[in-house]
PLY file of the C-alpha trace (Angstrom):
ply
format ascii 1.0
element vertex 246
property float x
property float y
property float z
element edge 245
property int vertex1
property int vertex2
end_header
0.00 0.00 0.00
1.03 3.42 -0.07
0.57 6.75 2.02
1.72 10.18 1.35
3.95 12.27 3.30
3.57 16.15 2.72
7.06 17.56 2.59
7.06 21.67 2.02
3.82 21.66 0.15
4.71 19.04 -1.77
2.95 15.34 -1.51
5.33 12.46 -1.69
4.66 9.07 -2.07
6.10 6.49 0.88
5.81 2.56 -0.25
5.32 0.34 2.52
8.04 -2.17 2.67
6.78 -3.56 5.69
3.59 -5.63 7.17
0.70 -7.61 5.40
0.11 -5.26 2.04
4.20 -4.99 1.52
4.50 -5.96 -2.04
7.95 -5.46 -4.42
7.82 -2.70 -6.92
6.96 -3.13 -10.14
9.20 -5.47 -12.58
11.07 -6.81 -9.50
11.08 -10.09 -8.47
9.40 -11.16 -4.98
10.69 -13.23 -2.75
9.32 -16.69 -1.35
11.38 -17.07 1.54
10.35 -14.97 4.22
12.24 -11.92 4.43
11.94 -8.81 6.88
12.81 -4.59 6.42
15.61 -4.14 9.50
14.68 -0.29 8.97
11.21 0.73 10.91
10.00 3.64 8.94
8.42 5.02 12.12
11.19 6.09 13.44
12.56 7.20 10.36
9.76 9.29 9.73
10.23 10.73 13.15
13.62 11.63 13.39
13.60 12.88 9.78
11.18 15.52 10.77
13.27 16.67 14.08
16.28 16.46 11.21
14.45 18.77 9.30
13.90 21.13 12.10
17.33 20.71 13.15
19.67 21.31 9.70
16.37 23.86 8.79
18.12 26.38 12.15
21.63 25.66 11.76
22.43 24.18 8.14
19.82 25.27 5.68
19.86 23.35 2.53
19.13 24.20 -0.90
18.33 20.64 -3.25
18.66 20.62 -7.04
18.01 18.09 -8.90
15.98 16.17 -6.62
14.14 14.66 -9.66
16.67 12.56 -10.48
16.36 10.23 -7.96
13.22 7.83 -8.79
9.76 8.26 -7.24
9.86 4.44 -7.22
12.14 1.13 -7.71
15.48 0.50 -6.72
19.01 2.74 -6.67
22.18 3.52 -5.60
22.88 7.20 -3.83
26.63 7.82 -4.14
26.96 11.24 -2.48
30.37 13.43 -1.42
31.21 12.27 2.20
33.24 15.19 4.10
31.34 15.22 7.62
29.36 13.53 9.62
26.40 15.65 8.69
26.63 14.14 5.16
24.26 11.31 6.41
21.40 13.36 7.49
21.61 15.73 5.02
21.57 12.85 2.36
18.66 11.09 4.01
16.71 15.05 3.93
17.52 15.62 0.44
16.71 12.61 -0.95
12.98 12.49 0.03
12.09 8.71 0.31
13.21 6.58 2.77
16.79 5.13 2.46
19.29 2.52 4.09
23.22 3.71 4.23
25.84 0.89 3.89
28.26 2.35 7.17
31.61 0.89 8.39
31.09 -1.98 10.74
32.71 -0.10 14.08
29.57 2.21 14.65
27.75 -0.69 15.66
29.76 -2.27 17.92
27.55 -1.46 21.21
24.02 -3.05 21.09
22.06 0.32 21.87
23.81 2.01 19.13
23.56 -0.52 16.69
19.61 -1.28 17.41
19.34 2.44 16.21
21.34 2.77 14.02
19.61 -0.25 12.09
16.43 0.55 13.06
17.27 4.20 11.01
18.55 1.76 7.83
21.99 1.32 8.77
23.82 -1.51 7.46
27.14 -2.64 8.67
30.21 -3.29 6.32
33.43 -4.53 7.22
36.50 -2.57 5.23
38.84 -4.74 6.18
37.67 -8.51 6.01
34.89 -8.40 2.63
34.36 -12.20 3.21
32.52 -10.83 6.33
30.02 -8.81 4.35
28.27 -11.93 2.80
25.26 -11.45 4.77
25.37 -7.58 3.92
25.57 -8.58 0.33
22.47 -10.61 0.74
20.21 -8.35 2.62
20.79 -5.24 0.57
20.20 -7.62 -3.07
16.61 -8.14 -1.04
16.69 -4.30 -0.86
17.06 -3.86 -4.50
14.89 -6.67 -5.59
11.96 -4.57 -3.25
12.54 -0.78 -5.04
14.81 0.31 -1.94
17.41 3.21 -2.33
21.13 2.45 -1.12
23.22 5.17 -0.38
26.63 4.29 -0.63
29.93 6.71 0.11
31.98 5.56 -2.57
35.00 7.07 -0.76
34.98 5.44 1.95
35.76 8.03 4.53
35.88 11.84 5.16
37.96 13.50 2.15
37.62 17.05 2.88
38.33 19.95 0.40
39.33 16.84 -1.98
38.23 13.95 -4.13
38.94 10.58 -2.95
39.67 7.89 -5.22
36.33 5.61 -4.79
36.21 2.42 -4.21
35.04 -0.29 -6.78
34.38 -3.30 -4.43
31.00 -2.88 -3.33
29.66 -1.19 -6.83
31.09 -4.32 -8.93
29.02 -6.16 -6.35
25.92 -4.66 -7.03
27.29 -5.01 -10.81
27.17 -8.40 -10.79
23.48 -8.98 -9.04
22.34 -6.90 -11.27
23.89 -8.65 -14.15
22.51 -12.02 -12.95
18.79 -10.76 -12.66
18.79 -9.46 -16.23
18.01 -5.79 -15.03
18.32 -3.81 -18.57
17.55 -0.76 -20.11
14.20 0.48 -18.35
14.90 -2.09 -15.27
18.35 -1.34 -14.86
19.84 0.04 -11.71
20.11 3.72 -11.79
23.32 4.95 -9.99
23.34 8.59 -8.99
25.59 11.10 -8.14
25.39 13.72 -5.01
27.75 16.57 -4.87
27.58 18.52 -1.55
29.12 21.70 -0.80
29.49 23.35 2.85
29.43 27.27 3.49
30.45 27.61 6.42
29.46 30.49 8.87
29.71 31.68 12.75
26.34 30.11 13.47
24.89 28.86 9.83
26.05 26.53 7.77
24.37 26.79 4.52
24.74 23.54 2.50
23.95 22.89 -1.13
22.98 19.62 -2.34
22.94 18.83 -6.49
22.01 15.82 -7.64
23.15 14.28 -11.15
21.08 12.64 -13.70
21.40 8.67 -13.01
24.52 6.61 -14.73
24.23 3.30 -15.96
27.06 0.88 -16.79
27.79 0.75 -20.59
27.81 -2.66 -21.44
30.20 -5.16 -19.10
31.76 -2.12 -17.52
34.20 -3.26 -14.92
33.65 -2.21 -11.32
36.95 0.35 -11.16
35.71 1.52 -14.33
32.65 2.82 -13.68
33.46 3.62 -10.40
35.99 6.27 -11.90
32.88 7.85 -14.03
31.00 7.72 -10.74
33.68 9.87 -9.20
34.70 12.71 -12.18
30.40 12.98 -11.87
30.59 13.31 -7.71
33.59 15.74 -8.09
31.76 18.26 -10.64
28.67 18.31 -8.20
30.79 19.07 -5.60
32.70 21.70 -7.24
36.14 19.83 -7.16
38.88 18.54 -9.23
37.95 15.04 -10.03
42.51 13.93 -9.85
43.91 16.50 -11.07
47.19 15.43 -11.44
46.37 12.92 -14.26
44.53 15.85 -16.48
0 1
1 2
2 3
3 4
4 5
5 6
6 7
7 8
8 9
9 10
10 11
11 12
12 13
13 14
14 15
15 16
16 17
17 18
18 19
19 20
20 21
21 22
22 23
23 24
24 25
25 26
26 27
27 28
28 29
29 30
30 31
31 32
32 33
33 34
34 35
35 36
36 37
37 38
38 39
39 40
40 41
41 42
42 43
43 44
44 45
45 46
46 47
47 48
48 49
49 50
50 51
51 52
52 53
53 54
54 55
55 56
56 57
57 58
58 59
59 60
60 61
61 62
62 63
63 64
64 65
65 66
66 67
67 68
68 69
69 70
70 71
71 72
72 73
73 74
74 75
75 76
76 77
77 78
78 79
79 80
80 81
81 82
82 83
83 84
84 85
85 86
86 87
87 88
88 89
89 90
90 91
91 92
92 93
93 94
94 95
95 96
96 97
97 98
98 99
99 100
100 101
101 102
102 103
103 104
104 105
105 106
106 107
107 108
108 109
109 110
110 111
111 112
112 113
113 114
114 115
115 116
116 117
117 118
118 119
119 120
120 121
121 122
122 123
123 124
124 125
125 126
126 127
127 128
128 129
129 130
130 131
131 132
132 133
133 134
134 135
135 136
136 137
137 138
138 139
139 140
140 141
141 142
142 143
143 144
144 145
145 146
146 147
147 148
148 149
149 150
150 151
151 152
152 153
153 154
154 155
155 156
156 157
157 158
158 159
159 160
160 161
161 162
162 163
163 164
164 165
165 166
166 167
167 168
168 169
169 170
170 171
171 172
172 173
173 174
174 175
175 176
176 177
177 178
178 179
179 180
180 181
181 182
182 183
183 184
184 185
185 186
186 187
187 188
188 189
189 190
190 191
191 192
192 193
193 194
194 195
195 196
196 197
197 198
198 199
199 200
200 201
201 202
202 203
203 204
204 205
205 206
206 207
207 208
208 209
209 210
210 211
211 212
212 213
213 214
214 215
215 216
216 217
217 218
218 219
219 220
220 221
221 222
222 223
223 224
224 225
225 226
226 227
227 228
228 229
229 230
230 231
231 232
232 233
233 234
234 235
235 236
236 237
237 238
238 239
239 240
240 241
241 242
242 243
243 244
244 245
């Protein structure tokens, strides 16, 4: 079923992922074994709008190109990632409910990590991939149910620069994608998010832009695309996408 939130004046449709009338999107395949949301979009909903009264005060936001990212179906978010205020201000500007792929060590203690799960956090561990088997799984289940995965292809704070990217995870999603015969109008969209700070004594205007989607061309390798996905983060962001190889 679905419900509609009103966000500034504007209605937006919210797809229930979760109890009896949860259905996949469109084109996507449903599972048979049972299978279960971690996020609860209650609380999302909930802390979203304190967010939004929060960053409204002390980092007002200006969002272009919100269009881009689909009303419906599945994709992957790939915004700049200089602060920790990235994450809310990616989950404001995106408007529909989305899970963030996070390193592994912010959910080492249980009251942390029931929240930060409960707000769509999924762990990833950097340093052992064999780990993330179970990550892999659950967030193919996202796709295959028209979820949005925002993923910070850098891996870590790179302020004032561009940071390389990294391919592992997006060759991943590659792959699944390439063994459920997603094409043309199914395939995965992958979308850019530039994000640039002004910083003030009290403000701290932010402004979001948000690239048309990218799809793979043909069996584009993982680093590859991954490279495109970065030149495209670094021109919304108003940076140098490596500059020392122009």
């Amino acid at each position: 079923m679905e419900r509609v939130e009103r966000i500034k004046g504007r209605k937006e449709p919210i797809v229930d992922l979760q109890g009896p009338n949860a259905a996949p999107l469109d084109g996507y395949a449903k599972e048979s074994a049972p299978w279960r949301l971690r996020r609860s979009n209650h609380l999302y909903g909930s802390i979203r709008g304190l967010g939004r009264l929060f960053f409204g005060i002390f980092y007002p936001m200006r969002v272009e190109g919100r269009e881009n990212i689909p009303g419906h179906g599945p994709g992957i978010l790939l915004p700049k990632h200089q602060f920790w205020t990235d994450i809310p201000i990616v989950a404001l500007a995106a408007g529909r409910p989305v899970s963030f792929i996070a390193k592994q060590e912010l959910f080492v203690y249980p009251g942390v990590r029931h929240f930060l799960t409960s707000m769509g956090g999924i762990p990833i561990d950097r340093q052992n991939p064999i780990r993330n088997l179970d990550t892999f799984r659950y967030v193919e289940q996202l796709l295959k149910r028209g979820e949005v995965i925002v993923l910070f292809p850098e891996g870590t704070y790179y302020r004032r620069s561009l940071g390389r990217g990294k391919s592992g995870f997006i060759q991943r999603i590659l792959r699944f994608q390439e063994k459920m015969g997603w094409r043309e109008n199914r395939a995965i969209p992958f979308i850019p998010m530039g994000i640039q700070y002004q910083r003030g004594r009290f403000r701290n205007e932010v402004q979001v832009r948000i690239g048309p989607p990218l799809f793979p061309l043909g069996q584009t390798e993982g680093m590859d695309f991954t490279r495109r996905i970065m030149v495209k983060i670094g021109e919304l962001s108003g940076l140098d996408p490596f500059p020392e190889e122009e």
